[in-house]
Backbone as XML, in Angstrom:
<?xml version="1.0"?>
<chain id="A" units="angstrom">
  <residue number="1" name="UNK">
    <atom name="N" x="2.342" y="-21.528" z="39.286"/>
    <atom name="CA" x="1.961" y="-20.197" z="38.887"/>
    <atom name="C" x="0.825" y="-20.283" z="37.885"/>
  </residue>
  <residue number="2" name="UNK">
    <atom name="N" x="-0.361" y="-19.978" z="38.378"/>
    <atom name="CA" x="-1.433" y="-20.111" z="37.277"/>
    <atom name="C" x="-2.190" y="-18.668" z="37.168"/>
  </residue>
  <residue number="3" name="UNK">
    <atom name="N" x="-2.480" y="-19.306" z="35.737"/>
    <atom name="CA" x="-3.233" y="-17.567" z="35.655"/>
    <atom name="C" x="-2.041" y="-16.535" z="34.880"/>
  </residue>
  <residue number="4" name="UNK">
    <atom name="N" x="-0.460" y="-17.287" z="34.487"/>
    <atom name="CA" x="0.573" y="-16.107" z="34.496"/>
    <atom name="C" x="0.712" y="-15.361" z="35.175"/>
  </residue>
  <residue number="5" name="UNK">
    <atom name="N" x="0.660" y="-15.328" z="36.754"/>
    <atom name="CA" x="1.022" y="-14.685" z="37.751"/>
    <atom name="C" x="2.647" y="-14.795" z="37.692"/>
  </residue>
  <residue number="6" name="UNK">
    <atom name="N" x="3.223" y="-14.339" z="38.022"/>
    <atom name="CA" x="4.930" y="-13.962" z="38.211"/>
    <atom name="C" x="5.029" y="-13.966" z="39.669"/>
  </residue>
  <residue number="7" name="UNK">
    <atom name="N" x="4.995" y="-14.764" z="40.430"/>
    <atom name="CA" x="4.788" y="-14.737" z="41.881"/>
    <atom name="C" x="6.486" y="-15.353" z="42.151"/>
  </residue>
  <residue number="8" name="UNK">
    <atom name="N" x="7.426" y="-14.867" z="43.103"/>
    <atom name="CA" x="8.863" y="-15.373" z="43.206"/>
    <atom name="C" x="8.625" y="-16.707" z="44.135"/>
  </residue>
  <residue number="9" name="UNK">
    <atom name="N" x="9.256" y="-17.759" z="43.904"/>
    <atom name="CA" x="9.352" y="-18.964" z="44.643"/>
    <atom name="C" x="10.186" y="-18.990" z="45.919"/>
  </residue>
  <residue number="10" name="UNK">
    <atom name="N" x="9.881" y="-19.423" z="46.641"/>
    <atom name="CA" x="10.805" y="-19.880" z="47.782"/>
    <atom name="C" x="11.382" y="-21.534" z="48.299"/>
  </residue>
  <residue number="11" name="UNK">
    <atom name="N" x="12.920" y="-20.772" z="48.553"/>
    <atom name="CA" x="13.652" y="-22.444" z="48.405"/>
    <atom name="C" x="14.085" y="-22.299" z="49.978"/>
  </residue>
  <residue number="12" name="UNK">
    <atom name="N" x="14.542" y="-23.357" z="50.643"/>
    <atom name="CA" x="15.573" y="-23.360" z="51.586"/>
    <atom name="C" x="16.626" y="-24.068" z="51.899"/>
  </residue>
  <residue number="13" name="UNK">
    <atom name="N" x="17.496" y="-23.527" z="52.582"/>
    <atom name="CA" x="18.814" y="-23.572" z="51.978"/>
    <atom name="C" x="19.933" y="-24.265" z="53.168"/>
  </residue>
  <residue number="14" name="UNK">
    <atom name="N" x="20.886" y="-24.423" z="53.458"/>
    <atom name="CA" x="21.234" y="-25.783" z="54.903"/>
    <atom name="C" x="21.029" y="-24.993" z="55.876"/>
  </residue>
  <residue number="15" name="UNK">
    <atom name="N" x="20.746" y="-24.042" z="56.205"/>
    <atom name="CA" x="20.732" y="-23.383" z="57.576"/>
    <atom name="C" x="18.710" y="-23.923" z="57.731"/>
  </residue>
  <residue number="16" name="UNK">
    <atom name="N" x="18.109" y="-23.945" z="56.708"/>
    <atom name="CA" x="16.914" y="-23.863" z="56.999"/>
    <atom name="C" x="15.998" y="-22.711" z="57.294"/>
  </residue>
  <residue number="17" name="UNK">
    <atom name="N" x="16.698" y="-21.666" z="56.782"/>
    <atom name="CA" x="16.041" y="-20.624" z="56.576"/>
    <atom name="C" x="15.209" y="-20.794" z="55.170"/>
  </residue>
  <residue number="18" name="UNK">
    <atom name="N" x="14.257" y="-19.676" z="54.912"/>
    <atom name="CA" x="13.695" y="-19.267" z="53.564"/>
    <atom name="C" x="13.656" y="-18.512" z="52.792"/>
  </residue>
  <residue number="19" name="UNK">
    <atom name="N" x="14.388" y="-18.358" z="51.526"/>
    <atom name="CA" x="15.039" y="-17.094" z="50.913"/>
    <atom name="C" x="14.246" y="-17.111" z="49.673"/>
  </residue>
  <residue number="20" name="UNK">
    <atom name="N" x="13.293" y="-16.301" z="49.465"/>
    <atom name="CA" x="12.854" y="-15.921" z="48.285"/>
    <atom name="C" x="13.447" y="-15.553" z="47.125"/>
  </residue>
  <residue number="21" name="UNK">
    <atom name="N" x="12.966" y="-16.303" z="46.069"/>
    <atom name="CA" x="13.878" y="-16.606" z="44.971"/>
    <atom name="C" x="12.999" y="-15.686" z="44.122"/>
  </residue>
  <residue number="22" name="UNK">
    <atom name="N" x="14.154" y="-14.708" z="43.195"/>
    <atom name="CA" x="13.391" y="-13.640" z="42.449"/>
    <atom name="C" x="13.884" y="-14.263" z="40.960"/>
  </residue>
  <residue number="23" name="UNK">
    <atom name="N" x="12.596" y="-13.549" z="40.431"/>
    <atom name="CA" x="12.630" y="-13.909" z="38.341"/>
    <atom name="C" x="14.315" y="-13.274" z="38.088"/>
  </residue>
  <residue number="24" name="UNK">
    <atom name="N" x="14.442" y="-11.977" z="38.135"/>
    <atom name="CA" x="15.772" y="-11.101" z="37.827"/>
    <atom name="C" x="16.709" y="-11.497" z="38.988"/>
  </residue>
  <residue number="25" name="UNK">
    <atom name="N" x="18.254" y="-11.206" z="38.298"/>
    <atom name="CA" x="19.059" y="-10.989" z="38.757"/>
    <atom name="C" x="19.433" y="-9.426" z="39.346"/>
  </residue>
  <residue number="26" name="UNK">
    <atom name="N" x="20.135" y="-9.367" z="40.429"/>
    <atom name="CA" x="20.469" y="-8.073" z="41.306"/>
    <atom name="C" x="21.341" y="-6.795" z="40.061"/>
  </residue>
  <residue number="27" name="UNK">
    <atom name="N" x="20.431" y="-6.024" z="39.808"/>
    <atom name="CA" x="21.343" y="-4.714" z="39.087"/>
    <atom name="C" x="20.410" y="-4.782" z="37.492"/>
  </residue>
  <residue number="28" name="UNK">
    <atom name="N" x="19.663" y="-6.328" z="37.824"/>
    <atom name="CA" x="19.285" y="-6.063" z="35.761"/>
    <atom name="C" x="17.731" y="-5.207" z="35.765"/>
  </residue>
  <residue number="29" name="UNK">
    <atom name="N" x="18.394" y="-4.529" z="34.759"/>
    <atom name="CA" x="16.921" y="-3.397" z="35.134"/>
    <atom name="C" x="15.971" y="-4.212" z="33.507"/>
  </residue>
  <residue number="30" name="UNK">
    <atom name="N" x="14.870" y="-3.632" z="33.486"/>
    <atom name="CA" x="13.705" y="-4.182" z="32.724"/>
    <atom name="C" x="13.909" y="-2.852" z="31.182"/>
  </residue>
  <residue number="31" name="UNK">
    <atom name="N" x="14.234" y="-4.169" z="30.449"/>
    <atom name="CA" x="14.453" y="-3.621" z="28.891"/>
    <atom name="C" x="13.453" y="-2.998" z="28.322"/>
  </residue>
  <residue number="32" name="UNK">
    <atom name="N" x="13.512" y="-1.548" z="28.108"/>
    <atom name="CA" x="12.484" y="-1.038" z="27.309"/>
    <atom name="C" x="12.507" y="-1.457" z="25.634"/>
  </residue>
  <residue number="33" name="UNK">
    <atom name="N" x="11.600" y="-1.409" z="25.155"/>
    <atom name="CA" x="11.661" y="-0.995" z="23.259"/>
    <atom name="C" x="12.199" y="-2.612" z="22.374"/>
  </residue>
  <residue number="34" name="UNK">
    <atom name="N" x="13.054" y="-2.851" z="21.647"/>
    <atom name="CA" x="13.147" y="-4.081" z="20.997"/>
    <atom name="C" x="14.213" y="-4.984" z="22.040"/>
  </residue>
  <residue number="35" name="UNK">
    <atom name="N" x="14.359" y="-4.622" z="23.184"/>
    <atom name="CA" x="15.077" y="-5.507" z="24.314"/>
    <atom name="C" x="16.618" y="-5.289" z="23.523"/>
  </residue>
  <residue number="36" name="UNK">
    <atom name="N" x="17.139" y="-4.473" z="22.996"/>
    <atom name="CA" x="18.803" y="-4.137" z="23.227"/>
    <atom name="C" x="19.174" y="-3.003" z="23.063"/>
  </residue>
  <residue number="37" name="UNK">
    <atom name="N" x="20.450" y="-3.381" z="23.572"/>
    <atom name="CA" x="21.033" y="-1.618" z="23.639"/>
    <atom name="C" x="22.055" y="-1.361" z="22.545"/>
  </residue>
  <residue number="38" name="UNK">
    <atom name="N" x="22.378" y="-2.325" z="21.463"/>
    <atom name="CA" x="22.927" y="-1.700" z="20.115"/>
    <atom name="C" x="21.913" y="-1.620" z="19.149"/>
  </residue>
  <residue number="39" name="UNK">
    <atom name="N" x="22.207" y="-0.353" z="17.835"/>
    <atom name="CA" x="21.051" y="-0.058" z="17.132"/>
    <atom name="C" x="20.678" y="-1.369" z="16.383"/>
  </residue>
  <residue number="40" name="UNK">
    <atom name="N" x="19.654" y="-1.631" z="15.626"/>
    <atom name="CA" x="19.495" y="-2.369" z="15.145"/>
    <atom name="C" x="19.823" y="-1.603" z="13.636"/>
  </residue>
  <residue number="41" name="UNK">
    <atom name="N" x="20.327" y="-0.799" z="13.472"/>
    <atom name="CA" x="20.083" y="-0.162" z="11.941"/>
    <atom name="C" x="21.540" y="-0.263" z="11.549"/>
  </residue>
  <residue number="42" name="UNK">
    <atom name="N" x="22.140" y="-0.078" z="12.569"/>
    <atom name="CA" x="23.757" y="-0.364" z="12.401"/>
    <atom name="C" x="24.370" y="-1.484" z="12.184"/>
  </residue>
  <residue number="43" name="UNK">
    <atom name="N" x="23.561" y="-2.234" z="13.401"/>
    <atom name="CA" x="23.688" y="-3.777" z="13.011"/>
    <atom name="C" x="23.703" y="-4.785" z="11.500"/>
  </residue>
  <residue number="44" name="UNK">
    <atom name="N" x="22.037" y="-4.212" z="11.146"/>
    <atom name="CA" x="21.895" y="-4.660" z="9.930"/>
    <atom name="C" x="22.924" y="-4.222" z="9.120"/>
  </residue>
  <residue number="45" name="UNK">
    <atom name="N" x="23.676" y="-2.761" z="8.724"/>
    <atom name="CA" x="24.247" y="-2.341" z="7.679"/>
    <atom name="C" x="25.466" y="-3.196" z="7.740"/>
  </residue>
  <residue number="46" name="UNK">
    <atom name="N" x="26.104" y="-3.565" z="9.080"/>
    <atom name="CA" x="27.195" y="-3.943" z="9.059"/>
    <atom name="C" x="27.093" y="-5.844" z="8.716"/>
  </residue>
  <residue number="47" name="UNK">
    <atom name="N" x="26.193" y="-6.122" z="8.827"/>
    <atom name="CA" x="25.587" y="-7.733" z="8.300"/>
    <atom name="C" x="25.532" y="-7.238" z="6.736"/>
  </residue>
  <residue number="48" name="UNK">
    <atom name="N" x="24.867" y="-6.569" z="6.361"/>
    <atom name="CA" x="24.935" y="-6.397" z="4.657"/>
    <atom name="C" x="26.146" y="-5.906" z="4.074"/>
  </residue>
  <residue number="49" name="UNK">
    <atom name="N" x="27.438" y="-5.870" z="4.836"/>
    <atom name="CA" x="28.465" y="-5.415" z="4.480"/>
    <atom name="C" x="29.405" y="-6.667" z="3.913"/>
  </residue>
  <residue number="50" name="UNK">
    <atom name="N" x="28.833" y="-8.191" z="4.434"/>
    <atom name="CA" x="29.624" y="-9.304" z="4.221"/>
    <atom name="C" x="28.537" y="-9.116" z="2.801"/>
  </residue>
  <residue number="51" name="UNK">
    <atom name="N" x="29.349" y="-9.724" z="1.504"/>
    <atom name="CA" x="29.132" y="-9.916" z="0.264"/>
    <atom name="C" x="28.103" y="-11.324" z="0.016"/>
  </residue>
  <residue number="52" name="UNK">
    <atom name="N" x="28.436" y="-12.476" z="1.421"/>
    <atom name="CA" x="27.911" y="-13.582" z="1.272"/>
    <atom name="C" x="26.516" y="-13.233" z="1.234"/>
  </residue>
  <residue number="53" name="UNK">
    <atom name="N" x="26.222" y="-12.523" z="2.449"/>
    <atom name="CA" x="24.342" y="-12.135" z="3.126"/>
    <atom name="C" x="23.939" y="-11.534" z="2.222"/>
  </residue>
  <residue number="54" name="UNK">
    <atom name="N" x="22.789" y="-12.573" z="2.060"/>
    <atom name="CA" x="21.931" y="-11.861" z="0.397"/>
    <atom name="C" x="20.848" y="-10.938" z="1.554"/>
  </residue>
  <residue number="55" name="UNK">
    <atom name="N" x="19.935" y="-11.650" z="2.354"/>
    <atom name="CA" x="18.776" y="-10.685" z="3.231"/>
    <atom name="C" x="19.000" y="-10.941" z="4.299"/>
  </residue>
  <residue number="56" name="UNK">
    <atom name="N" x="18.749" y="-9.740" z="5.066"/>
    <atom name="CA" x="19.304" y="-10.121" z="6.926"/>
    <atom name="C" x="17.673" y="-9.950" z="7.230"/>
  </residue>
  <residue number="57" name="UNK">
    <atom name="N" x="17.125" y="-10.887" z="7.879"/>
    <atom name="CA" x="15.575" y="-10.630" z="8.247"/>
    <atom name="C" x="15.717" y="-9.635" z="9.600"/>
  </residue>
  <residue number="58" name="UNK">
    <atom name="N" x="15.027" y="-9.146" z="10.215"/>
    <atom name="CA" x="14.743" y="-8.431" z="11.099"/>
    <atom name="C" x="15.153" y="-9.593" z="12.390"/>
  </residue>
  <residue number="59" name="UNK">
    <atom name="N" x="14.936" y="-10.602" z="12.596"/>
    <atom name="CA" x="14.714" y="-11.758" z="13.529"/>
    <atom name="C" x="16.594" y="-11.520" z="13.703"/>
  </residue>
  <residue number="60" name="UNK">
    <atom name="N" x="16.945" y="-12.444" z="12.444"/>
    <atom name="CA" x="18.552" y="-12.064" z="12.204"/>
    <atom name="C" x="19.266" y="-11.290" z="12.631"/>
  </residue>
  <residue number="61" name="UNK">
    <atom name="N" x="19.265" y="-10.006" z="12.274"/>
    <atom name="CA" x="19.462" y="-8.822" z="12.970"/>
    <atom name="C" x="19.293" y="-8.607" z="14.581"/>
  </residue>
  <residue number="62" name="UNK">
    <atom name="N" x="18.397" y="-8.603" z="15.012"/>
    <atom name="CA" x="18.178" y="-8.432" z="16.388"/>
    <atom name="C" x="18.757" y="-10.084" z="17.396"/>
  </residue>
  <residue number="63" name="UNK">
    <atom name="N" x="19.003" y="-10.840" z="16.691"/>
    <atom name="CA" x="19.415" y="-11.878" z="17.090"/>
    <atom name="C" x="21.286" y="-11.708" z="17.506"/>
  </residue>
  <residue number="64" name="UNK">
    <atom name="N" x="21.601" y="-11.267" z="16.451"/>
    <atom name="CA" x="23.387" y="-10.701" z="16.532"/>
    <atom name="C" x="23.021" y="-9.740" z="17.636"/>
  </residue>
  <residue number="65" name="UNK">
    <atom name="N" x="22.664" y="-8.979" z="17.068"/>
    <atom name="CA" x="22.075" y="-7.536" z="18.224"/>
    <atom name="C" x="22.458" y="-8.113" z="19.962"/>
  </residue>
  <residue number="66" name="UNK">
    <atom name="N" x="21.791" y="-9.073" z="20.195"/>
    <atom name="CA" x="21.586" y="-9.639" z="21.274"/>
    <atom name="C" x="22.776" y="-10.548" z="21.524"/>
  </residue>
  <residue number="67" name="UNK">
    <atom name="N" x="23.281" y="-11.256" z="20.395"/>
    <atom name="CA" x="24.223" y="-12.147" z="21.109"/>
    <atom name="C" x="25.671" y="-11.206" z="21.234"/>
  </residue>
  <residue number="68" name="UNK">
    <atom name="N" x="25.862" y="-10.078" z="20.270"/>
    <atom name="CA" x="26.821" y="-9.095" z="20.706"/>
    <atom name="C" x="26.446" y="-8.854" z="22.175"/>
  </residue>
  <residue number="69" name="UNK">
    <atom name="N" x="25.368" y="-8.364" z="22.308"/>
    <atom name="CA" x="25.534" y="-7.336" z="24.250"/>
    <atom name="C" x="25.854" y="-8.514" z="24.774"/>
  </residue>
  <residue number="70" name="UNK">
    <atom name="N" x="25.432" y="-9.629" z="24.923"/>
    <atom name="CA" x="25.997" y="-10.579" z="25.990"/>
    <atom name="C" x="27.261" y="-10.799" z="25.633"/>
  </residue>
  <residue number="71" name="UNK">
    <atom name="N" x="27.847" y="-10.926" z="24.807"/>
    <atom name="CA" x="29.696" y="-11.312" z="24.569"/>
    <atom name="C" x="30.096" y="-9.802" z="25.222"/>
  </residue>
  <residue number="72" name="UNK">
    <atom name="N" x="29.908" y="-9.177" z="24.638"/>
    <atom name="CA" x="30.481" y="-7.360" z="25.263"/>
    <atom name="C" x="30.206" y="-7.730" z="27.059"/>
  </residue>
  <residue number="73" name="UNK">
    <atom name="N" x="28.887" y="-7.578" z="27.421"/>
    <atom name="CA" x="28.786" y="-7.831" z="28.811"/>
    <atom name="C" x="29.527" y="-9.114" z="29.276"/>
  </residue>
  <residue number="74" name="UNK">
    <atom name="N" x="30.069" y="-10.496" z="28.669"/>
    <atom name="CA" x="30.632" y="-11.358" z="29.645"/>
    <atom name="C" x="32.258" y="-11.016" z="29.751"/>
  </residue>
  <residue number="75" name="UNK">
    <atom name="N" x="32.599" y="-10.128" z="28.262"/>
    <atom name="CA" x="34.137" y="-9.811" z="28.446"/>
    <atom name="C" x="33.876" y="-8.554" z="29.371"/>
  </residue>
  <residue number="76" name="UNK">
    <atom name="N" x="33.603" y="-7.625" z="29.786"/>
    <atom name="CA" x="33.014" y="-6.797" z="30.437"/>
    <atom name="C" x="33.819" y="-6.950" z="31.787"/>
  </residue>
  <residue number="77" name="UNK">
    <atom name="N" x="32.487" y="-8.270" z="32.415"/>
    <atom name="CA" x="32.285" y="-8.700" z="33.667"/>
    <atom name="C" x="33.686" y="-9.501" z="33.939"/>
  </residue>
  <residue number="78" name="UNK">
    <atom name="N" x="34.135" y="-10.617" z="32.991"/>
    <atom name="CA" x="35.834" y="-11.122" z="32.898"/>
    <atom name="C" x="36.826" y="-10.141" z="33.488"/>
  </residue>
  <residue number="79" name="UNK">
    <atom name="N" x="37.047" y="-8.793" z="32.135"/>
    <atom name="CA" x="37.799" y="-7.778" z="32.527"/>
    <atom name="C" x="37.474" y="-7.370" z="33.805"/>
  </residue>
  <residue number="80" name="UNK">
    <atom name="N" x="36.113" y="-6.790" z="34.647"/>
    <atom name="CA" x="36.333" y="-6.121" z="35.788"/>
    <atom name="C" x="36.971" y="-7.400" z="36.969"/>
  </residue>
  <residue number="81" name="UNK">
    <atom name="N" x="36.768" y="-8.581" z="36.599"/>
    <atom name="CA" x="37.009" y="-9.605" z="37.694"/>
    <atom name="C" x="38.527" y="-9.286" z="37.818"/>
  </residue>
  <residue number="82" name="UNK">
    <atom name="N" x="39.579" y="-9.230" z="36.700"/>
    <atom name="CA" x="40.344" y="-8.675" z="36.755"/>
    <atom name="C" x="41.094" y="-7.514" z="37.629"/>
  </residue>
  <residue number="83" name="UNK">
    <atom name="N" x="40.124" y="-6.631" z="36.890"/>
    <atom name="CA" x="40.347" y="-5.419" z="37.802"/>
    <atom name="C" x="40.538" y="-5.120" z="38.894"/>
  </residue>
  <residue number="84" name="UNK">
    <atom name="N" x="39.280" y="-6.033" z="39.490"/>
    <atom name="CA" x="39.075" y="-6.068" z="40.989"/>
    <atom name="C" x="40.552" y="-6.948" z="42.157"/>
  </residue>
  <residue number="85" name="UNK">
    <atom name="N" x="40.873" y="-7.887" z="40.977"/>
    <atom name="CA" x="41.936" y="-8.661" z="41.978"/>
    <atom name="C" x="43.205" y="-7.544" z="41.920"/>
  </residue>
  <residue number="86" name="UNK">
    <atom name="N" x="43.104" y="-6.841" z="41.213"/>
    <atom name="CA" x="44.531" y="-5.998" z="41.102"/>
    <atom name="C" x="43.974" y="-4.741" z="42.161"/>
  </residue>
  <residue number="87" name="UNK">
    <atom name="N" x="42.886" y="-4.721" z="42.832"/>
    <atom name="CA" x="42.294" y="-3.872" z="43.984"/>
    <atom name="C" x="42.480" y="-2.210" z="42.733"/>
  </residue>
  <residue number="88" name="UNK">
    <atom name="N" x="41.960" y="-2.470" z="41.872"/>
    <atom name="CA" x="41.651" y="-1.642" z="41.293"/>
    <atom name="C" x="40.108" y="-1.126" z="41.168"/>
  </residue>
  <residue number="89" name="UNK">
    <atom name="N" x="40.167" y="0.262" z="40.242"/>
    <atom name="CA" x="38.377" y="0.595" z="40.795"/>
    <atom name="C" x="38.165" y="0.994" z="38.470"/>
  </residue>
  <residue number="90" name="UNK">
    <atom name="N" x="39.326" y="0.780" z="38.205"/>
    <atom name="CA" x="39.028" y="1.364" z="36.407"/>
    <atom name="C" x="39.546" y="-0.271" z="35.440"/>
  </residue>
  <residue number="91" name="UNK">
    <atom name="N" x="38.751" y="-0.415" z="34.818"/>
    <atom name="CA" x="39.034" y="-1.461" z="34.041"/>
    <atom name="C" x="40.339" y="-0.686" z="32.620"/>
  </residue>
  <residue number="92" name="UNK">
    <atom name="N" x="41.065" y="-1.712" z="32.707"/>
    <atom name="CA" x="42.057" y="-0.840" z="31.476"/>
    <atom name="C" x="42.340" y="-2.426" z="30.469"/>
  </residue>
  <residue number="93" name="UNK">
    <atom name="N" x="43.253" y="-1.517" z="29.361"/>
    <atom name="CA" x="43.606" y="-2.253" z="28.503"/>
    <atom name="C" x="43.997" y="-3.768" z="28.888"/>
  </residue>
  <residue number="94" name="UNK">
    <atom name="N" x="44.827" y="-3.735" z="29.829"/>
    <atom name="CA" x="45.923" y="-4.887" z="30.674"/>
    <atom name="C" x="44.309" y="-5.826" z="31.182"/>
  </residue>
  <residue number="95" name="UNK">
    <atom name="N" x="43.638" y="-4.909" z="31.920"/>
    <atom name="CA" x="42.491" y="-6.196" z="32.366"/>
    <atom name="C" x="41.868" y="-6.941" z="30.808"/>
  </residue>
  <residue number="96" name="UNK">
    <atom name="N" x="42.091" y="-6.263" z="30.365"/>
    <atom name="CA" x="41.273" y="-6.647" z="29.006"/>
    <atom name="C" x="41.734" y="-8.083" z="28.687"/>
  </residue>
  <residue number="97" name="UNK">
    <atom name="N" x="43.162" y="-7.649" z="28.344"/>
    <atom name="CA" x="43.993" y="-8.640" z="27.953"/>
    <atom name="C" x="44.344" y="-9.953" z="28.447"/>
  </residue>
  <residue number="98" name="UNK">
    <atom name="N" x="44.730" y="-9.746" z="29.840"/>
    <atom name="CA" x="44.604" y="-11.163" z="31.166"/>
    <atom name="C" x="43.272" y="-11.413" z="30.298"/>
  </residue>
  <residue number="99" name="UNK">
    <atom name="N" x="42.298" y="-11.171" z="30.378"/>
    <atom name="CA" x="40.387" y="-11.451" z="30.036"/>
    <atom name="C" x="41.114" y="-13.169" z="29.116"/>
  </residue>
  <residue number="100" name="UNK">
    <atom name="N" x="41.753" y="-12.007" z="27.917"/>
    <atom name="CA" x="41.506" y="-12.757" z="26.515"/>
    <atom name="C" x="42.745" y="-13.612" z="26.890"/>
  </residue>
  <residue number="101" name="UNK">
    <atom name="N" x="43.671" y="-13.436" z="27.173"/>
    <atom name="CA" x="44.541" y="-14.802" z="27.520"/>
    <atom name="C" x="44.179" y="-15.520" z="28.005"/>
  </residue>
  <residue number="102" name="UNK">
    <atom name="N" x="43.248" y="-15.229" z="29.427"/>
    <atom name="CA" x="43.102" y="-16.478" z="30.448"/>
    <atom name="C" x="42.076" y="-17.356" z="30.370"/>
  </residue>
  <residue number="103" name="UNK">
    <atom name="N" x="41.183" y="-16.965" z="29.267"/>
    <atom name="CA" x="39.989" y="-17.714" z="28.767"/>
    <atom name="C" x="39.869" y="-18.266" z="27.437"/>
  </residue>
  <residue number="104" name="UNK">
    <atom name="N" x="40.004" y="-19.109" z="27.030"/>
    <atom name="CA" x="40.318" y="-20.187" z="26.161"/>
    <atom name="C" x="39.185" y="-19.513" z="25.099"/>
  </residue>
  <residue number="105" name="UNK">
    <atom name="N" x="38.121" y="-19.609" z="25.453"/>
    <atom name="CA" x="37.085" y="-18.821" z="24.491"/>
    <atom name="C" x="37.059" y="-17.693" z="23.836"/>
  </residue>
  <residue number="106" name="UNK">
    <atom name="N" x="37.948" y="-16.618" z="24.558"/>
    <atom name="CA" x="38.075" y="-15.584" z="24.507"/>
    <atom name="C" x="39.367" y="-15.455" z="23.256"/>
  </residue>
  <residue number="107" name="UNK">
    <atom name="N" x="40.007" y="-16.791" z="22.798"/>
    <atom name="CA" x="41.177" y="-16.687" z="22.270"/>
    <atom name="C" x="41.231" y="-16.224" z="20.726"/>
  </residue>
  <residue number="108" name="UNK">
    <atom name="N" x="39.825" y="-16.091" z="20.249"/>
    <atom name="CA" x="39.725" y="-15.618" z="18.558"/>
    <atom name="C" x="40.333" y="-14.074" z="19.148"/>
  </residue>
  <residue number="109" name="UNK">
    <atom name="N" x="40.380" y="-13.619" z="19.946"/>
    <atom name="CA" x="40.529" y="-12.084" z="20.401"/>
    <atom name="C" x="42.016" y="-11.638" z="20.290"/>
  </residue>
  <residue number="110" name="UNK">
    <atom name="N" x="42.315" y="-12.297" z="20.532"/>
    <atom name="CA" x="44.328" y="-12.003" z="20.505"/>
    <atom name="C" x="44.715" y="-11.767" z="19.681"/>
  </residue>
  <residue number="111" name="UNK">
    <atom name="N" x="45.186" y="-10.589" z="20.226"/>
    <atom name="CA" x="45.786" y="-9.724" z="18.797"/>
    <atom name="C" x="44.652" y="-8.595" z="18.435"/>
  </residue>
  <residue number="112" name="UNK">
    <atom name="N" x="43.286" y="-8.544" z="18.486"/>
    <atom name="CA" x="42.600" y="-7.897" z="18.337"/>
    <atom name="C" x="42.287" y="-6.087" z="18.383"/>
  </residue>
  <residue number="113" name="UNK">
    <atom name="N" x="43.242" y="-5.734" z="19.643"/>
    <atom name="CA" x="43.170" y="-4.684" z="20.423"/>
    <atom name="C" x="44.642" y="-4.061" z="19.730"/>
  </residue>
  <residue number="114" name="UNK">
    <atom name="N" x="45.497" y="-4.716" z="19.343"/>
    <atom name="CA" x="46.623" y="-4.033" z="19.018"/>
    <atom name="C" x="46.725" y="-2.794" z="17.860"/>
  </residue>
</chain>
């Protein structure tokens, strides 16, 4: 890719067909404004709320910012996997929970929701 062209690659795959390989994933739409969807003003207040944090830089801030939506979106996507095996169409408390039991990572969470 020269020049910074964004041109999608193509791979092929055991059948030997050729499937064009795209930059995005299916459903992710293109982030307007500081690239997240929690405030950043909220964020910060609630970082200046620990007594330790003397200055939250802007970088800082939008950095939590960001690693919150992805934890929210992977328990999210966990819970609906859930959902879905119970041939359900609403994520509820119970999917939540299987989430945080059945994932070892997820285990600072227990107890959380009660």
């Amino acid at each position: 890719m020269a020049g910074g062209d964004s041109e999608p690659s193509a791979s092929s795959n055991s059948n030997g067909t050729v499937e064009a390989a795209t930059e995005e994933l299916p459903g992710e739409e293109e982030e307007k404004g500081s690239g997240v969807r929690f405030p950043l003003a909220r964020i910060k207040r609630i970082m200046k709320a620990d007594p330790e944090l003397g200055l939250a830089s802007q970088d800082a801030v939008f950095l939590v910012a960001k690693a919150t939506e992805l934890f929210v979106e992977s328990l999210a996507l966990e819970a609906y996997h859930y959902t879905s095996q119970a041939k359900k169409k609403t994520v509820s408390r119970r999917d939540v929970d299987h989430c945080i039991d059945a994932i070892e990572a997820m285990a600072f969470l227990d107890g959380a929701m009660d």
